[in-house]
LOBA-556551 format. One record per atom (N, C-alpha, C): x, y, z. Coordinates in steps of 0.1 Angstrom, whole numbers, plus 5000, padded with zeros to 4 digits. Layout:
N
XYZ ...
//
This chain:
119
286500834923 285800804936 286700844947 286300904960 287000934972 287400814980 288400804980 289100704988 289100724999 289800645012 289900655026 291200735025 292200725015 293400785019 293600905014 292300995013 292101095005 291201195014 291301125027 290501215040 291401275049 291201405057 291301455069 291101435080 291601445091 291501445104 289801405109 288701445099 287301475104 286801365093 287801255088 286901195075 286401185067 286401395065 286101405051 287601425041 286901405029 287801405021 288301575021 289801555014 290301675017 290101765000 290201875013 289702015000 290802034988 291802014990 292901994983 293001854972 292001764973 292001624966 290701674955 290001754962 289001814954 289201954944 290201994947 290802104938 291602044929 292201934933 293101844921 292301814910 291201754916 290101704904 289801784896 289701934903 289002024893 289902104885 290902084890 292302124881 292602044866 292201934869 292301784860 291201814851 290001864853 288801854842 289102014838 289102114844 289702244841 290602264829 291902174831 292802154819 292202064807 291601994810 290801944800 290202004793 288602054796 288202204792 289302344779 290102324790 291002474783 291902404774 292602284771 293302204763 292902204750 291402144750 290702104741 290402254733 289602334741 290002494734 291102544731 291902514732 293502584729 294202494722 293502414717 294102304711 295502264709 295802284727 297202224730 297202264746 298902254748 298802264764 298502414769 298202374783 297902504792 298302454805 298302584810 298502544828 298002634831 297402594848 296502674857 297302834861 297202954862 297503054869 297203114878 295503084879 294903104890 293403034895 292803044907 292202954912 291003124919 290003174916 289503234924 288003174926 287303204941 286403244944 285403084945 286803034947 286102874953 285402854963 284402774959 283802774973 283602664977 283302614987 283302474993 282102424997 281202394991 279502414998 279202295002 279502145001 279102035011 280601945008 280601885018 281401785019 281701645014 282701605008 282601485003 283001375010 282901285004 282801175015 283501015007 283900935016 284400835012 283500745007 283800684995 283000664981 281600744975 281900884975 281200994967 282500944953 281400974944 281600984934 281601094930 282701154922 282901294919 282601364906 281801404902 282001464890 281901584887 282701644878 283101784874 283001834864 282201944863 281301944852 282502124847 282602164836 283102294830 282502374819 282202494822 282202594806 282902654809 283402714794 284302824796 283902934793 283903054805 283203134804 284103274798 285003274798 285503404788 287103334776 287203384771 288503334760 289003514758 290603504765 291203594758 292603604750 293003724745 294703614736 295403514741 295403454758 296303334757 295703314765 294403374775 294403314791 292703264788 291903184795 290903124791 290203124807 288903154813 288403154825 287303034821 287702934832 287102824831 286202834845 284402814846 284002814854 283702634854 283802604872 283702464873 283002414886 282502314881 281402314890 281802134895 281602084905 281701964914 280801894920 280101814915 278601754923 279401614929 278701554940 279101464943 277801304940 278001224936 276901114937 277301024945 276401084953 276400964974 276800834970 277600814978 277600664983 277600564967 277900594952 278200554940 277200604934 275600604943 274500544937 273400694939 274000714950 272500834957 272500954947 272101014958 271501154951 272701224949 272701294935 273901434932 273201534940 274801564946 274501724954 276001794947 275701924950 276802064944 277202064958 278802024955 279702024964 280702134967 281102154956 282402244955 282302324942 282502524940 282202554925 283702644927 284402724914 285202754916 285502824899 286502934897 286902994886 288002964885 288602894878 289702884873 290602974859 291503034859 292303124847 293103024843 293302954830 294302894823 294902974815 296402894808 296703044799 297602894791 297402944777 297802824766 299002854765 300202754762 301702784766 302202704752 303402724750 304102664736 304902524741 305602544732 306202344739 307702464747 308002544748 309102594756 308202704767 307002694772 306102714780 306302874780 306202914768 305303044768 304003074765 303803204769 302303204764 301703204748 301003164743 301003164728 299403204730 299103244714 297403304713 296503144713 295103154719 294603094720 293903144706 293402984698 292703014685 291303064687 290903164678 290103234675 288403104675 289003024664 287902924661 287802834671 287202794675 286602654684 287402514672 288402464680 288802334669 287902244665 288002194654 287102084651 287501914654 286201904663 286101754666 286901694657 287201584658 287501474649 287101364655 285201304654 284801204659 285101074648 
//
């Protein structure tokens, strides 16, 4: 949820508290496929299409739209739900590149197979 201390000069919440977020579900996304750690490398072609607002609720939705030997393009999308309760609108969309790393943070191959749940 957007807080009051998570706004700009104009009240809205800032674009940077909203790229955190999507950073947070992005690594999520690419984790779970790489079934281990990753980090972000790059951030293209974000856009910022409505503004959020103090108590929007944020949610951040991901596919992952290409897999290659270590780097993974996560497409991510941001709707906001007004005021806890209102209407979802598309806030913020954005491409994110991860790239799966070893425990001494190099690049390592991302697996072939999709891992299996363990519900």
């Amino acid at each position: 949820m957007a807080m009051p201390a998570d706004t700009n000069a104009n009240g809205d919440i800032f674009g940077g508290w909203v790229l955190s977020q999507m950073d947070l579900a992005g690594g999520i996304a690419a984790g779970q496929r790489a079934a281990g750690r990753v980090v972000t490398i790059a951030v293209d072609k974000m856009k910022f299409i409505r503004p959020v607002h103090v108590g929007d609720v944020l949610c951040v939705y991901s596919s992952i739209a290409k897999v290659g030997n270590s780097s993974m393009e996560i497409w991510l999308e941001a709707w906001a739900l007004r005021h806890r309760y209102g209407r979802r609108e598309k806030v913020t969309e954005a491409k994110f590149t991860m790239v799966a790393i070893d425990d001494d943070g190099r690049p390592r191959t991302v697996p072939r197979e999709v891992p299996q749940r363990l519900d």
